[in-house]
N, C-alpha and C positions, 0 to 999 in steps of 0.2 A: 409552156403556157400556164398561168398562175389559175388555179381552180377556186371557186368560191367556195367557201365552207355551206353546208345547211343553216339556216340560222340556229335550230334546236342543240346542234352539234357546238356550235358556239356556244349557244345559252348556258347545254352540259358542261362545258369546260369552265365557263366561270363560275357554275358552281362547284364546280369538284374544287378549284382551285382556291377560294374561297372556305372553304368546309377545312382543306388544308392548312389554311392560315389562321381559321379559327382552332385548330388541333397542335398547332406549333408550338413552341418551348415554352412560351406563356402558360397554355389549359393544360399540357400535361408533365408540365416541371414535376411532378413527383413520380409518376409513370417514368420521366423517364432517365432519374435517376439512378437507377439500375442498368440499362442497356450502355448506358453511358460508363457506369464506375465498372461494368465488367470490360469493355476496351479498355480502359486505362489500366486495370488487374489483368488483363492478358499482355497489353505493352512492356507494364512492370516487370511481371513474372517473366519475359524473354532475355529485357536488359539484364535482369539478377543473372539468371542462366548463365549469359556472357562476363557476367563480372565472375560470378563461378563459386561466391564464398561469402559468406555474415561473420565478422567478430563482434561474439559479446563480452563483456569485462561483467562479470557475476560475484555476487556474494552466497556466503551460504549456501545450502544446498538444492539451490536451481543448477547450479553444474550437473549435478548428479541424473534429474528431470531431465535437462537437455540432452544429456548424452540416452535415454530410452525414451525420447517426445517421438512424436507421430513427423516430426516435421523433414527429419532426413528422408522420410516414406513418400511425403506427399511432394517433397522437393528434392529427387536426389541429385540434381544438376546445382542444387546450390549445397557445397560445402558449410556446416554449421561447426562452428570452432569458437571457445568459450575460452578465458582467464577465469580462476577463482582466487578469492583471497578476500582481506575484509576490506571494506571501503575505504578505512581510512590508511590501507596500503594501496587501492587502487587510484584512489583519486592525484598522493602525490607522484605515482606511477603514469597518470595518464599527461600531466602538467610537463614535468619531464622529459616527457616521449615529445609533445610539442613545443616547448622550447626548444628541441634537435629538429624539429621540421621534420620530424618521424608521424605519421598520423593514421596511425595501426586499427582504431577501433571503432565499432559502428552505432554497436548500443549498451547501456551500460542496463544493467536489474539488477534487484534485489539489493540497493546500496544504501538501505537503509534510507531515513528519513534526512538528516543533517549534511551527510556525506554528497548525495547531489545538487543539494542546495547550494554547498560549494563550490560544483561544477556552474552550477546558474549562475552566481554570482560572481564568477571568471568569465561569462560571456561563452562559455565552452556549448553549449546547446544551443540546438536549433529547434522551433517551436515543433513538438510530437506530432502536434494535429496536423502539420504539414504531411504527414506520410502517411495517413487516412485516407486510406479509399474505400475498402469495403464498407456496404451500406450500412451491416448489421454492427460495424464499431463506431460506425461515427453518430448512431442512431440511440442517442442518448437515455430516449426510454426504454431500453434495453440493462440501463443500467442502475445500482442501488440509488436509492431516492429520485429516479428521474434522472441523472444526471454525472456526466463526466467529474471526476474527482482528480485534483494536485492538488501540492503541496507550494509551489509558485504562487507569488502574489499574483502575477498576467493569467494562472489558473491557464498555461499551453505550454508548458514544458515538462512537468517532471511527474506522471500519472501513476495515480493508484487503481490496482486490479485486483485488490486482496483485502479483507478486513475482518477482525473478530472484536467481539465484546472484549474489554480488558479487568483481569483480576486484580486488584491489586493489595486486599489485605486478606492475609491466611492464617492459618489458626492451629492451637493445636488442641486434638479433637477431647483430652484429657484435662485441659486446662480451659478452655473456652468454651459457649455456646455458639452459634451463632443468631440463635434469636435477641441475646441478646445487643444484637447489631441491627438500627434502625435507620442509623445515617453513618458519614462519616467522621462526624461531631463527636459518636460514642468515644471515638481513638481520647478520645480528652479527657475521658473519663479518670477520676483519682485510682478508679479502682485499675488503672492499667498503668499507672506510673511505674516507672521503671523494668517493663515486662514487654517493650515492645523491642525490636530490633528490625532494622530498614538497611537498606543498601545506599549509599553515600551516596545524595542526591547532588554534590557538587564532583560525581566523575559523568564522563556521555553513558548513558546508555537505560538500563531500568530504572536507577533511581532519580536521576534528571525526567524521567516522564513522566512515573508517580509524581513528582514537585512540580512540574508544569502544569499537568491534570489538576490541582489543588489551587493553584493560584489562578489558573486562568478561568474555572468553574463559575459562570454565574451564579451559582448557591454559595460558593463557601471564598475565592476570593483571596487576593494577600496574606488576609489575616490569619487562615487557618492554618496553612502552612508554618508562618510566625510561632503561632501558638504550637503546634504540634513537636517543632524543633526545638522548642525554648520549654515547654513547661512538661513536657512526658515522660523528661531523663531516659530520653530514647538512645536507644544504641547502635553504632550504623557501622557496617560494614564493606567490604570491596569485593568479595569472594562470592559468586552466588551462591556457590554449594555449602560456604560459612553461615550464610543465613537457614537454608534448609536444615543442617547439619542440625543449628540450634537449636531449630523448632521442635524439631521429633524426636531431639534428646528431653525436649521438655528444659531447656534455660530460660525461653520465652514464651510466653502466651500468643502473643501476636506477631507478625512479621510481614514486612513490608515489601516482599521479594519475589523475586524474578519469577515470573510463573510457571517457565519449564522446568525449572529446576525443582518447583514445588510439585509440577507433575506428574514430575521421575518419583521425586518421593512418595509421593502415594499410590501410585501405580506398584513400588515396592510392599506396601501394604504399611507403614510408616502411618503414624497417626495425625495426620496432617487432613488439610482440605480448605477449601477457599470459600470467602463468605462472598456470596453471589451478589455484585454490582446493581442487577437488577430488583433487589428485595431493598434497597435501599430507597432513602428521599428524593437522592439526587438524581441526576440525570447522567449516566452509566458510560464513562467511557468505551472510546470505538478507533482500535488502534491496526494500522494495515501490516503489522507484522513486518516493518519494511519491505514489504512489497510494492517497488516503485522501480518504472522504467524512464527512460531517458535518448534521447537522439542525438550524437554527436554531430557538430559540426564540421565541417569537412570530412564527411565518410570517405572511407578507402572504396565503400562499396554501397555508395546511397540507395540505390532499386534493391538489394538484396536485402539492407535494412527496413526496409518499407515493409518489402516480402514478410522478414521475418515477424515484423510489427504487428501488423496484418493479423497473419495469421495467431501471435499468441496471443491476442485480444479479441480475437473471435469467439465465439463459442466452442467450434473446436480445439482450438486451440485455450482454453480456459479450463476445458473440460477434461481435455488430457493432460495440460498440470495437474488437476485436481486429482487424476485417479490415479499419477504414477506418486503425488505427493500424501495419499492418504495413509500410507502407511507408517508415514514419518511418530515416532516415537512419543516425541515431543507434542504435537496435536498440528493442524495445518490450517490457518487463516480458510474463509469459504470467497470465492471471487465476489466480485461483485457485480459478477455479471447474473440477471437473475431467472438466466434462462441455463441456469449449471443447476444440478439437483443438489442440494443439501445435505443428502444422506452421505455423502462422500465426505464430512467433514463431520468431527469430532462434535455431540452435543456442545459441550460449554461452548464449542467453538462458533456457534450457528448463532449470525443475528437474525435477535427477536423480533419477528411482526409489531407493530405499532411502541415499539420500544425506541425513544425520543431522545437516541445518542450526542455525543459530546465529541465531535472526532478529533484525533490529536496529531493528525498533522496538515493542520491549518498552517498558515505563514505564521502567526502570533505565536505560535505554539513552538516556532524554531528555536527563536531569541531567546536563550537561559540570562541573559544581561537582569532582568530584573529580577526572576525568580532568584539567581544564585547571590543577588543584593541582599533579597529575605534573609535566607536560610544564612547566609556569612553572620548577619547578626542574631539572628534566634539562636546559633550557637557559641559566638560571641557571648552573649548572655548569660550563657551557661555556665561558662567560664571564669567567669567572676567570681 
């Protein structure tokens, strides 16, 4: 026999039920972004387990971090197994491997700024932001300026976690002031003709970024570059340690070079040192030490990937780079995530509060096609 309800008993239910409908995904879409991305962080984290292992293809020494990161601790059902070598053996290493229908690898780091770009522009990635789930990575004011940082024109493949001020003229401390450096104009100076030495801006690497840095500057532009190769009777190198060598023997007053290599030299007591970016007109180079991650497509082990993602773009996982990489000799970029303490990174190495950076790996910033158009004829010119 079918009971009737009270009416009040009614009444309560369409309110409650009502009350739930005005509380549903609409009013608390941000509330419940979290209950939400930790299912899917607990689904993740099971499938990884079962897949059992992450490859990453590394440069530099992020091998070395991985192998003492917190992450085999907090994950010991996922196997972490790294490649190292320089990019520009990894990349035609990984092309290779897929042409043989061989697809060994999951995420690639630290391959520099050029070398993944490569991979982008083979269609070899799959957009990074796809493997975000934790709130506090994808929650962009977490991170320097507001905001998620590549090196991608689409701005979702190939992500920066790392970034320092950059030096790029140094001195020597017997021969030079640095007061009197006011911009990057003074390089033009009669009084430094033939007294500077730089590192050959048409090989990859330092001297291709100081040239890039130069032309692409809203303050200074094609021409000064032009100028600086063509009228300084500057002298350019391929050796980093040939430019350092230079300077602290005193051949040259100024140099254009590599800035760990100027580090080591003054950390030896070598009378060397670099004219601070920030004391200048311009607006200060801001380079990510190639620190850039990347998502391969057709992972061997896509949830593990994710995992691994995840978590090194977390804070913790940012933070224990940071502490197992501060001892690194050379100095160590500071994340850019800005909930990492800073004191864990090298002074010069800490970007400045309200300091109105130039970063140098924008998409523009890839293409050496015009900058090395310049510099072929400002040394052209010379030559004559």
């Amino acid at each position: 026999m079918k009971r009737n309800r009270p009416p009040e008993r009614t009444a309560f239910a369409a309110i409650l039920l009502a009350l739930l409908l005005l509380s549903g995904p609409g009013s608390m879409a941000a509330g419940e972004s979290a209950p939400g991305s930790q299912v899917d962080w607990n689904k993740t984290v099971g499938l990884a387990e079962q897949e059992g292992q992450v490859m990453v293809y590394v440069q530099s020494q992020l091998g070395e971090v991985l192998a003492n990161s917190a992450f085999k601790r907090k994950f010991p059902k996922i196997n972490l197994t790294w490649v190292t070598g320089p990019g520009s053996d990894l990349v035609p290493r990984i092309m290779a491997e897929r042409r043989g229908e061989k697809f060994l690898v999951d995420v690639v780091a630290n391959f520099g700024n050029t070398s993944p770009y490569t991979l982008y522009q083979a269609k070899v990635l799959d957009p990074i932001t796809s493997a975000f789930i934790l709130p506090e990575v994808k929650d962009q004011s977490m991170w320097f300026q507001g905001k998620h940082h590549y090196i991608d024109p689409d701005s979702n493949y190939i992500f920066i976690y790392m970034g320092a001020p950059q030096y790029f003229v140094s001195y020597n401390k017997n021969l030079a002031n640095p007061s009197e450096f006011k911009s990057y104009q003074d390089l033009l100076n009669l009084k430094w003709k033939g007294r500077i030495a730089a590192m050959d801006p048409r090989t990859a690497g330092y001297g291709a970024t100081i040239s890039r840095f130069f032309y692409h500057h809203p303050q200074l532009g094609p021409d000064f570059p032009r100028r600086l190769y063509s009228e300084t009777d500057i002298t350019l190198f391929r050796d980093a340690r040939q430019g350092s060598d230079w300077l602290a023997s005193g051949k040259f007053a100024l140099c254009l070079c590599q800035s760990a290599a100027l580090a080591k030299a003054a950390k030896q007591g070598l009378p060397v040192d670099f004219i601070d970016p920030h004391a200048l007109k311009e607006r200060p180079p801001l380079g990510s030490g190639g620190h850039t991650m990347a998502l391969i497509n057709k992972a061997p082990h896509p949830n593990a990937a994710k995992v691994f993602i995840n978590w090194f773009l977390s804070r913790d996982g940012q933070l224990d780079y940071q502490t197992v990489s501060a001892n690194d000799p050379e100095g160590i970029e500071g994340s850019l995530r800005i909930d990492v303490p800073r004191d864990l990174v090298s002074p010069r190495n800490r970007i400045v509060a309200g300091a109105n950076y130039v970063p140098q790996w924008t998409p523009d910033m890839i293409d050496m096609k015009p900058v090395r158009q310049i510099i072929d004829e400002a040394l052209a010119n010379t030559q004559k």
